[in-house]
C-alpha positions as YAML, in Angstrom:
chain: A
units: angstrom
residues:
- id: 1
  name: UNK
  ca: [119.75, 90.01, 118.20]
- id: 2
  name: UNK
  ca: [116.16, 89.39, 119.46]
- id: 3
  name: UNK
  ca: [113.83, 91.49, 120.45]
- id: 4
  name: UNK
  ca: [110.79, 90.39, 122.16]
- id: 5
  name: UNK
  ca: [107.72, 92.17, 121.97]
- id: 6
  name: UNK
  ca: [104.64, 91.39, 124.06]
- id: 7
  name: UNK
  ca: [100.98, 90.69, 123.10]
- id: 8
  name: UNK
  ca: [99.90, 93.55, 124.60]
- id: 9
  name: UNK
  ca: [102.44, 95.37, 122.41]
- id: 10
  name: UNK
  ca: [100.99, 94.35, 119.41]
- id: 11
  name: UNK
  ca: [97.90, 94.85, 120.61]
- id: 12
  name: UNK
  ca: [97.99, 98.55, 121.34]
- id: 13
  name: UNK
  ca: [100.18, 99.13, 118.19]
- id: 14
  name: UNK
  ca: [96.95, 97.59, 116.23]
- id: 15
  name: UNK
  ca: [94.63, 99.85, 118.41]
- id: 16
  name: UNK
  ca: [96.94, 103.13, 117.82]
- id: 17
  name: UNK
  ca: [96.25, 102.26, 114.05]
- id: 18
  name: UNK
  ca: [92.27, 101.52, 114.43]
- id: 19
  name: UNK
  ca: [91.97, 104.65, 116.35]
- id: 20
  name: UNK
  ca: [93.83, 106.88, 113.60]
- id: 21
  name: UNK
  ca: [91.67, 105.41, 110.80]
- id: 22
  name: UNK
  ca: [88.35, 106.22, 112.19]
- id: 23
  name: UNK
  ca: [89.44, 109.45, 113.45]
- id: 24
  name: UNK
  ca: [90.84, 110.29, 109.53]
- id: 25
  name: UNK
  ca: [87.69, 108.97, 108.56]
- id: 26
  name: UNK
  ca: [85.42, 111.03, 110.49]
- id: 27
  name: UNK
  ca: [87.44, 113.80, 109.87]
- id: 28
  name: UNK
  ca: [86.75, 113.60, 106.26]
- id: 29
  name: UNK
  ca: [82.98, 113.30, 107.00]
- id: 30
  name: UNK
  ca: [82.92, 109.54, 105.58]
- id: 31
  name: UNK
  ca: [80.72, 106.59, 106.99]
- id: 32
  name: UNK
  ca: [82.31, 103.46, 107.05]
- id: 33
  name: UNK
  ca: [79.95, 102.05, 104.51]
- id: 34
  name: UNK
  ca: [81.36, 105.12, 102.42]
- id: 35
  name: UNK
  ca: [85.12, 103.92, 103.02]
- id: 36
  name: UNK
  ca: [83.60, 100.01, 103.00]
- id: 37
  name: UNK
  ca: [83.09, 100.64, 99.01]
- id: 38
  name: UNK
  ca: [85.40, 102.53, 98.36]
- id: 39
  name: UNK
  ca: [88.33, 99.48, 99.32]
- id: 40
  name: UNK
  ca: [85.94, 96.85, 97.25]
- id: 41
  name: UNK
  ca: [83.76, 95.49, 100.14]
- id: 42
  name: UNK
  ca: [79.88, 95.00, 100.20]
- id: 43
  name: UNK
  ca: [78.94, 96.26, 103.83]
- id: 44
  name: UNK
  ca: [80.93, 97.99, 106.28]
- id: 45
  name: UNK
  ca: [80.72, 95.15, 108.58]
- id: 46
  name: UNK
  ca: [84.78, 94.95, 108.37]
- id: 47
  name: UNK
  ca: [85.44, 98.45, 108.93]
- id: 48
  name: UNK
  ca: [83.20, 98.55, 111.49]
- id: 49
  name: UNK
  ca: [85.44, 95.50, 113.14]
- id: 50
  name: UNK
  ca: [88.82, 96.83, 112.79]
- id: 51
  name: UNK
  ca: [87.99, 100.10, 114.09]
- id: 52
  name: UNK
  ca: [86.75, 98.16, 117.12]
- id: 53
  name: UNK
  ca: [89.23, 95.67, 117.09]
- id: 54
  name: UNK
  ca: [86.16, 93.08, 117.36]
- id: 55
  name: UNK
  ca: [86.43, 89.41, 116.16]
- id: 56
  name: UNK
  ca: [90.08, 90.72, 116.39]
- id: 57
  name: UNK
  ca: [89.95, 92.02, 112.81]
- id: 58
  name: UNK
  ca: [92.75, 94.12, 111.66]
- id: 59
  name: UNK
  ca: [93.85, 96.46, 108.31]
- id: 60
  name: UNK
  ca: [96.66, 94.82, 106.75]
- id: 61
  name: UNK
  ca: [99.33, 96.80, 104.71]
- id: 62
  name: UNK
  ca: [96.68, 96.78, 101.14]
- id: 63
  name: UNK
  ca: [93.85, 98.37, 103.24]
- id: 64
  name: UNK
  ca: [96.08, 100.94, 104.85]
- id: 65
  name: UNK
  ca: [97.71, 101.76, 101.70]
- id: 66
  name: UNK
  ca: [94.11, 102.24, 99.80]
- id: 67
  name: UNK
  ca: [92.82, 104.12, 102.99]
- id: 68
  name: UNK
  ca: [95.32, 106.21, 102.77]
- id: 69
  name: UNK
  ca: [94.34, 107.11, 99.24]
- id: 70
  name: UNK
  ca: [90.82, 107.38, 100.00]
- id: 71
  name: UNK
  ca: [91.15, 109.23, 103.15]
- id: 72
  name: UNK
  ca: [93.75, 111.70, 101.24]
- id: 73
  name: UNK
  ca: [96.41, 111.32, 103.88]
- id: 74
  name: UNK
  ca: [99.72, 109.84, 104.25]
- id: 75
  name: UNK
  ca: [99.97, 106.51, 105.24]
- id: 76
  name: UNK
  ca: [102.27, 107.30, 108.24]
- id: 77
  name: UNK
  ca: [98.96, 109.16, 109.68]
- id: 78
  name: UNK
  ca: [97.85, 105.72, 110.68]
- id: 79
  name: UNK
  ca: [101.17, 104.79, 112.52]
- id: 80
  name: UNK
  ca: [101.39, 108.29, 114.85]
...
């Protein structure tokens, strides 16, 4: 069976995810330099990218799963 899924599919699945992060971030009164170091990178530059969804930068599965720790929240928060 195949399923196709568009590009705008993925897309908005991606931007459901980016949304929920920064919202759990600010939430949780954290800067995204604060969340930046906290995952092992120098500047928030990144964060600040996938939140956006500029230069098409996403969170892979690691990032989630160490957000999730940071952030104190399950990781299914980012999927809803």
């Amino acid at each position: 069976m195949f399923i196709e899924i568009t590009e705008e599919e993925i897309y908005n699945f991606h931007k459901k995810i980016s949304k929920n992060v920064r919202k759990i971030r600010k939430n949780k009164n954290l800067t995204q330099l604060d969340v930046s170091i906290a995952i092992g990178l120098s500047n928030p530059s990144f964060i600040t990218n996938a939140e956006s969804l500029k230069s098409k930068k996403k969170f892979n599965l690691n990032q989630l799963f160490k957000l999730s720790i940071i952030l104190e929240t399950d990781i299914s928060e980012f999927f809803k």
